[in-house]
N, C-alpha and C positions, 0 to 999 in steps of 0.2 A: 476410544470409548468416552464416555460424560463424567465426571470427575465428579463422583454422586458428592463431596462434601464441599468441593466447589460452589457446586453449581444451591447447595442448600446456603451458603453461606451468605446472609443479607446483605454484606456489605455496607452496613452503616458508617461503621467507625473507623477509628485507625486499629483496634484491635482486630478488628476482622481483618481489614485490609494486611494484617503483619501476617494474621493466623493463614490466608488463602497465600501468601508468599512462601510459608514455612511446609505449605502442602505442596507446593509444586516443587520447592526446594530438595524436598526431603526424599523421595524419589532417586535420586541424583549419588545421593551419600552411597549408597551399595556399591558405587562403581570406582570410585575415588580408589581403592584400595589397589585392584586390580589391572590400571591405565597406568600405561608408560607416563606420557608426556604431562598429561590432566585429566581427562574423562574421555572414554570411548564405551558407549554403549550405542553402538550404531554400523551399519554394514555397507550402508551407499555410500556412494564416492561423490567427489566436487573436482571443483578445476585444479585445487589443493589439495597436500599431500593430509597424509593420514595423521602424522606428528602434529597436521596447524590441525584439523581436523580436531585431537585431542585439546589443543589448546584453548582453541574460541569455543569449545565444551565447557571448559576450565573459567575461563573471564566472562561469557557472556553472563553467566549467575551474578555476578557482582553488580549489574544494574539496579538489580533488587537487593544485595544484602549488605551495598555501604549505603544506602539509605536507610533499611530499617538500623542499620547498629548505630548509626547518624544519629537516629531520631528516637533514641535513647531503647531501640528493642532488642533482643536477643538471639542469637545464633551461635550455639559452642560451637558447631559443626566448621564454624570460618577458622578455626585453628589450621585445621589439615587443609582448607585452599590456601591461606599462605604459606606453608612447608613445603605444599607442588608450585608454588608461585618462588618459593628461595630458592626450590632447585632446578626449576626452570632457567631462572634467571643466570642462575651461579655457570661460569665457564667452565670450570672441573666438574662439573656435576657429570655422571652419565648420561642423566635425563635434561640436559641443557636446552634451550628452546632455539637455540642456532642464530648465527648473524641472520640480519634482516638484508633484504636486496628492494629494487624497485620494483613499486609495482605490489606489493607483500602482502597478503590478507593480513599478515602479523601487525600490518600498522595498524591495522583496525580494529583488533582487538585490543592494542593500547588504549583505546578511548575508556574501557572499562577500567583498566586500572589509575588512569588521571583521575577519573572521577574519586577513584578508592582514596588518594592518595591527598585530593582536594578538601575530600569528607574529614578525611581520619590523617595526619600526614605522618602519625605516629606508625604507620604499617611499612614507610621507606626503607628501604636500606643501599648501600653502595651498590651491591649487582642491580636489582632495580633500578636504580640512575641510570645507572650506565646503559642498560639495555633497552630502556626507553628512548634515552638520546639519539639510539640511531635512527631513530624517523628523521630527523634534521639533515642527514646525510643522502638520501633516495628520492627519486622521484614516485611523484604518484598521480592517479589521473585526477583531470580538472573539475572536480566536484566537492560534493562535500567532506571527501578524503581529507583534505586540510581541513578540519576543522578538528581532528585529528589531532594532529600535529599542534594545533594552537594550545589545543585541552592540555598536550603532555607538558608543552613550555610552562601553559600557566602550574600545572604541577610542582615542575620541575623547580620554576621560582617560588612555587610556596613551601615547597620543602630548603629554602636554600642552598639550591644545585645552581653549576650552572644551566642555563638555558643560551637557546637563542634569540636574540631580540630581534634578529634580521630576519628571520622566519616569522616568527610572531606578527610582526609589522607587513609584511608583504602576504601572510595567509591571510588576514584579515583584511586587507584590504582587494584580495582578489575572492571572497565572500561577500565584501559588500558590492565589488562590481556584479555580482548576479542577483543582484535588487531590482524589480520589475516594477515596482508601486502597489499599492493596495496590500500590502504585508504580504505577499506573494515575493516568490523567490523562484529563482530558475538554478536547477541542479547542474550546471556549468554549462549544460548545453542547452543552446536559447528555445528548445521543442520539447524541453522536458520539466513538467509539472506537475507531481504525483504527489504520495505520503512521504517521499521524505523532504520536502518542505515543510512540514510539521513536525515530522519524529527525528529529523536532521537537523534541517538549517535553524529553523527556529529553538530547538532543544539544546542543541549547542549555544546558538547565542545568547540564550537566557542563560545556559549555567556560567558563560564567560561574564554576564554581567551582573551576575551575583558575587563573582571570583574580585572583579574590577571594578566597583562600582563608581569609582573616580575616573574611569579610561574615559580617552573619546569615543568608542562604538559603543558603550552600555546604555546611554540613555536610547541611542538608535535603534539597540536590540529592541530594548524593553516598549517602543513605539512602534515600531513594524508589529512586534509580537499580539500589542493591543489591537489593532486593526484588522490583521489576520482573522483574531477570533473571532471576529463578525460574519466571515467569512465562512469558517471554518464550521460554526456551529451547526450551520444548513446541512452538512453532509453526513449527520446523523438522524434517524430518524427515531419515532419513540420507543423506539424496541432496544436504542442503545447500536443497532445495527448503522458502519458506516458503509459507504459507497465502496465496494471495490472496484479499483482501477491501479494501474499500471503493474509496475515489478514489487517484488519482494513480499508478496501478499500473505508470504507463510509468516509473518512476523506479529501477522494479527493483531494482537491487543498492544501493540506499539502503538497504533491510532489515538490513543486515549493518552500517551503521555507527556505531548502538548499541550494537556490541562491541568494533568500533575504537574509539571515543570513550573506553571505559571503558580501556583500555591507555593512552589518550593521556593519563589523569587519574589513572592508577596506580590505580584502583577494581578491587579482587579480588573481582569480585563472584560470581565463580563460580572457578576454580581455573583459574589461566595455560592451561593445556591445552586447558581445554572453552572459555573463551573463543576463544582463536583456532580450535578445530575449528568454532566456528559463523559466525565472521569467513570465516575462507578455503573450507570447504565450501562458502559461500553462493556466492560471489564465481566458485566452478570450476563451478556448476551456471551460472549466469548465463552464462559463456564459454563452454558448449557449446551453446547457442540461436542461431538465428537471430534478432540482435537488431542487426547493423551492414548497413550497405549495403555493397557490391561495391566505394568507395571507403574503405570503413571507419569511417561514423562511424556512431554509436548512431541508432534510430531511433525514434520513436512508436511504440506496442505495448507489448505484453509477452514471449512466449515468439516471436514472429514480427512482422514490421512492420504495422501495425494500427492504422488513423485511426479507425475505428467505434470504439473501446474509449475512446478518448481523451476529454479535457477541452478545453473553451473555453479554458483556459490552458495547454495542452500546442503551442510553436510546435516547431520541429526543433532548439533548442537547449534547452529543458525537460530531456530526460534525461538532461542532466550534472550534473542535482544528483545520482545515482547514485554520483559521484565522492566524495562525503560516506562511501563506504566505504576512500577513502584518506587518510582523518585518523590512522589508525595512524602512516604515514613520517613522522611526527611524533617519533613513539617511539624512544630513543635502543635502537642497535643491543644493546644489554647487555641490555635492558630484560627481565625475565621472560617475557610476552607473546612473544620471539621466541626467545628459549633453551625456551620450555617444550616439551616430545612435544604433538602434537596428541592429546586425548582426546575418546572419544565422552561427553556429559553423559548421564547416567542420570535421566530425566525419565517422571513418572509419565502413564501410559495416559489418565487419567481427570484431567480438570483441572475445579473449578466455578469461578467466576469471576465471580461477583456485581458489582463492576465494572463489567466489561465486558461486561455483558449478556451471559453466554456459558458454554457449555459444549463444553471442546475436549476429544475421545479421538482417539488415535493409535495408530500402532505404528511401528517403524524405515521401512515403507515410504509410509506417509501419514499425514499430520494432518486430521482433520476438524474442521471448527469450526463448532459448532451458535450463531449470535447471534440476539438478538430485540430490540425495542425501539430499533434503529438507526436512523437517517437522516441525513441532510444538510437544514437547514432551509433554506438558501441552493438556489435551483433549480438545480441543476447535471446533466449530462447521465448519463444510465441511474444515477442513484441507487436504486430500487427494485432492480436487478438488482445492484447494489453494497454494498446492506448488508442487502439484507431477501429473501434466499433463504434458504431453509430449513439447508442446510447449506453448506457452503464446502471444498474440498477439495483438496489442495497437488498431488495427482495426479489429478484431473480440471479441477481450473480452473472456473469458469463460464461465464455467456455472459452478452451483451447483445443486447438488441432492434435489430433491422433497420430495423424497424416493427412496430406494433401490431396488425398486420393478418395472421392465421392463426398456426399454430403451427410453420411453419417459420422465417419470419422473425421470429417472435418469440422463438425461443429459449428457450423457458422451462424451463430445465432446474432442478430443486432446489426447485422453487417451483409452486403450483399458478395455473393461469390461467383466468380466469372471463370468460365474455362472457356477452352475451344472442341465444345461440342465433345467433349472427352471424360473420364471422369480426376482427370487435375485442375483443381479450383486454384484462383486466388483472392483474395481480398484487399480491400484498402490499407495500406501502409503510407508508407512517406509519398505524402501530396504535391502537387506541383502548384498549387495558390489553394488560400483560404481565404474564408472574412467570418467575422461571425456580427450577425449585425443586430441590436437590440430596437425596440420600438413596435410600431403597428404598420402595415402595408399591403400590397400584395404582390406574389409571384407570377409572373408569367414568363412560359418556355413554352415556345410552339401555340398550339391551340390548349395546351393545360395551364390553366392559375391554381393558384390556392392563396389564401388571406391568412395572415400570418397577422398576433396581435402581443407576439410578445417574443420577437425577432426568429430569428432563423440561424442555419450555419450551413456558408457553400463552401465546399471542395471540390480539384479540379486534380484529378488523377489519372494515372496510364500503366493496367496492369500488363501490358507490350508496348513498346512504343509506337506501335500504329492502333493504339485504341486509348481513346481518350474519354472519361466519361465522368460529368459533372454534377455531384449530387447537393440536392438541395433538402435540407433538414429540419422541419418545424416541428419545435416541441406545442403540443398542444394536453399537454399533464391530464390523465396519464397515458394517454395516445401520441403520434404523432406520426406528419403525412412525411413520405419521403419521396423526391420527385429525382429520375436520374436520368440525362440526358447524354444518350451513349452516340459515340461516333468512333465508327470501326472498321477495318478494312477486310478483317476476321468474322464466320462464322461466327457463333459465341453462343454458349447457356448462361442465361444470369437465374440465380435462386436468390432470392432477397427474405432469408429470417428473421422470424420474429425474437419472442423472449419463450425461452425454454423453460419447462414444466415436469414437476416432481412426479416421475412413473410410478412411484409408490403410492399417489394420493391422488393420481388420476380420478375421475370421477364419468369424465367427458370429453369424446372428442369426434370431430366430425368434419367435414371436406363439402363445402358447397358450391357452386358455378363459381364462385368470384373470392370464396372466403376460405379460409383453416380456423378450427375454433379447439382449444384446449383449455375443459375448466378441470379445478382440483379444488380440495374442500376448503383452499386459501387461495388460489392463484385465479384469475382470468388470463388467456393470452390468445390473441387473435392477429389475426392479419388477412386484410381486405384489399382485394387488387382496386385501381381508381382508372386503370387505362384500355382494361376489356382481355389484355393479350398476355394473364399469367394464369400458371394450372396451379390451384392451392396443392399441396400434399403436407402427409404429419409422419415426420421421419422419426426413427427411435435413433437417438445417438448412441456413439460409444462409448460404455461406461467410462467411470472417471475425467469426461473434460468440463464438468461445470464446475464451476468451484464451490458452489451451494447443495449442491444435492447429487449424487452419486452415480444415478441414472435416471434419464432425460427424454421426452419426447421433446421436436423442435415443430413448429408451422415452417412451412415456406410456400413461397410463389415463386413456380419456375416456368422459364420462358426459354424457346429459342429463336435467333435470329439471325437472319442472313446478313454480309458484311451490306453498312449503312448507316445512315443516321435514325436513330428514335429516341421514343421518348416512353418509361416506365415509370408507375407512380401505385404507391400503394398507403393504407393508413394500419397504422401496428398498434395495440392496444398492449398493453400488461397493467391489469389492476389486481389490487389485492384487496378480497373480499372480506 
């Protein structure tokens, strides 16, 4: 449900901002009493057990509550999380939280308590030492898991433990090898570019250069970090709403605390104003969703409660890393960041972003984000639907697969879906070449052109290895043509979707020779064949696979063809009225 004192709450100050922490927080407190390990109010499972389950219930709240107690606010209620934090820690405890092995969600719940530890060092004690130390002993995968491990070091040396300095030295500098330029960062794997470049790599390396401000990576941090923002800013639009895309997407209002962090480090990376207009816009759009239970606490989902959407590591306490947007109450009250006028940023229409495999245009009412060349090389769930749709849109949202099985349940909105003449689709996933090319020009394939004036993105994919088919991508804001050049040895149905539309607020829809039209009292979404040989139709998905809206009409244009070479082109429209 909508957290009616959330969602009223202005968000001007840091007083609001302590008071909407202390509401989400407080929710929580009922269960403390009742959990073994830490917190368990929650039924579904993850790739982890029930104990870590309890645990990262227990730490992920500390994103939010050593900043505000940081930044001089109140919380009695942090008594009784470190009493489940001494007896977790403690080896004779009953409740002990168990050696760590490789591999551990547990290391990643240390990041919350380095942070604690960093804020306040007065909260240490020896089982805590000790229990943190064994991240230094395990392996973990090559992402921003070490960064991790950096946080507990620097801890660990602020409280005068020992640490590792060999680790220290060697995380950090296998975080700077996935440095791509343009304040962009690659999540260890050279295909992957999502939110945690923002809520990760940069968030980390801002708190390590506020920790270090004499080391050699802090001024580095604090300069990538500047740069990024520039970047960054376009993926919000004026509603506060940012683009989703890739994993972890229940973590929500995490988005926004890439611009706390930068207050929390004094980094003006953009002008006091526009920072906080994209900090707290984000954070009021988030409070008017349904995103808590009728008890109140955060759920799995995104814009509604939503287990289909989710990750093998999303248990019912996962979403309070979301909290990582209250590292501002950090920030002493005087601080510029909260004397400054909220200002809108003046961020351009048209972004290329070589990077990040990506081409973003927008306007105040939506951001689209054209990426290519993405993936997840780790098998993780609806990856294809997560980073390899054709477009990505902050007011339409996506969707995820039901199953593989028709194009209802499949959801294929933004993305074209290929079977053989059967009802088992697939979609674009891990590509065989890309380019994404910026400038003005034109396309030609076969007897189709199109003029392109503010570049394109090609892909060159094989959802069998005897079907090869080459799509060419132009954003034309907020339409854009999509040309795909199939050659195949297979039968084959291709359905090429548009941007799917709230069945609640339907208004309009209709199926003409060449077109699919769905309007609602906010949405346009259209799609118009360009090559003569696709049937429009308007399918109703199955509930729960958009991430924005619960249930969903989709357009498509479907075609079938005999094994051969052709050529399909269509122009997709989603505006918001």
């Amino acid at each position: 449900m909508v957290h009616k004192k959330l969602a009223a709450n202005p968000l001007r100050t840091k007083s609001d901002l302590a008071n909407a922490l202390r509401e989400i927080l407080t929710p929580l407190e009922k269960h403390m009493a009742d959990s073994t390990y830490g917190l368990n109010f929650g039924g579904s499972g993850s790739i982890y057990n029930e104990k870590i389950r309890e645990i990262e219930a227990l730490l992920r709240p500390l994103w939010g509550i050593a900043p505000l107690l940081a930044g001089g606010g109140e919380y009695p209620f942090f008594e009784k999380y470190l009493d489940k934090i001494a007896a977790g820690t403690n080896p004779d405890s009953p409740t002990y939280w168990g050696d760590v092995g490789p591999f551990d969600q547990r290391m990643v719940e240390m990041a919350a308590l380095a942070l604690t530890l960093l804020l306040s060092p007065k909260h240490g004690h020896t089982n805590l030492y000790n229990w943190l130390s064994q991240i230094n002993n395990h392996e973990m995968p090559t992402n921003n898991w070490h960064f991790f491990r950096i946080l507990v070091n620097l801890a660990l040396k602020k409280c005068g433990q020992p640490y590792s300095k060999t680790r220290l030295v060697s995380d950090l500098a296998l975080m700077d090898s996935c440095y791509l330029g343009g304040g962009w960062y690659k999540d260890g794997e050279p295909s992957q570019m999502d939110y945690y470049i923002p809520f990760a790599m940069h968030f980390y390396g801002i708190i390590y250069a506020v920790t270090c401000p004499d080391c050699e990576y802090a001024p580095v941090f604090v300069s990538r970090a500047k740069e990024f923002a520039k970047t960054f800013a376009a993926y919000f639009d004026d509603d506060g709403a940012a683009v989703p895309f890739g994993r972890s997407m229940a973590y929500r209002f995490a988005q926004s605390g890439f611009w706390g962090v930068l207050a929390y480090a004094n980094i003006e990376a953009l002008p006091w104003g526009q920072v906080k207009y994209l900090a707290m816009q984000n954070l009021r759009h988030w409070f008017k969703q349904d995103i808590f239970t009728f008890s109140g606490e955060l759920t799995v989902g995104y814009h509604y409660p939503n287990l289909v959407m989710g990750e093998g590591y999303n248990a019912f306490g996962s979403p309070y890393w979301a909290l990582k947007a209250f590292i501002v109450l950090a920030v002493d009250d005087s601080h510029p960041f909260w004397q400054a006028k909220e200002e809108k940023p003046s961020v351009p229409s048209h972004l290329y972003i070589p990077e990040a495999r990506s081409i973003l245009q927008r306007d105040g009412n939506q951001v689209q984000l054209f990426p290519v060349g993405q993936h997840v090389v780790t098998n993780m769930v609806h990856t294809p639907a997560k980073y390899a749709k054709f477009v990505y849109s902050s007011a339409f949202g996506f969707s995820v697969q039901r199953a593989p099985v028709g194009l209802k349940q499949g959801a294929f909105d933004c993305t074209l879906a290929v079977s053989e003449q059967d009802e088992y689709f697939r979609m674009r996933d891990v590509v065989a070449a890309f380019e994404v090319v910026d400038g003005c020009g034109c396309i030609r394939v076969g007897d189709f052109s199109c003029e392109y004036e503010q570049g394109y993105l090609y892909s060159k994919w094989q959802p069998w290895a005897d079907v090869t088919i080459e799509s060419y991508i132009v954003p034309q804001f907020p339409a854009h043509v999509r040309i795909h050049v199939v050659d195949s040895k297979r039968p084959l149905t291709l359905a090429d979707g548009g941007f799917a539309v709230d069945s609640e607020r339907l208004c309009f829809s209709e199926t003409e020779n060449n077109r699919a039209i769905l309007r609602s009292d906010i949405h346009v979404s259209e799609i118009t064949c360009l090559t003569g040989n696709q049937k429009p139709e308007i399918i109703p998905l199955e509930p729960n696979t958009n991430l924005l809206y619960p249930r969903c009409f989709l357009p498509y244009l479907v075609s079938s063809h005999e094994p051969g070479k052709y050529i399909i082109a269509s122009k997709v429209l989603g505006r918001v009225l």
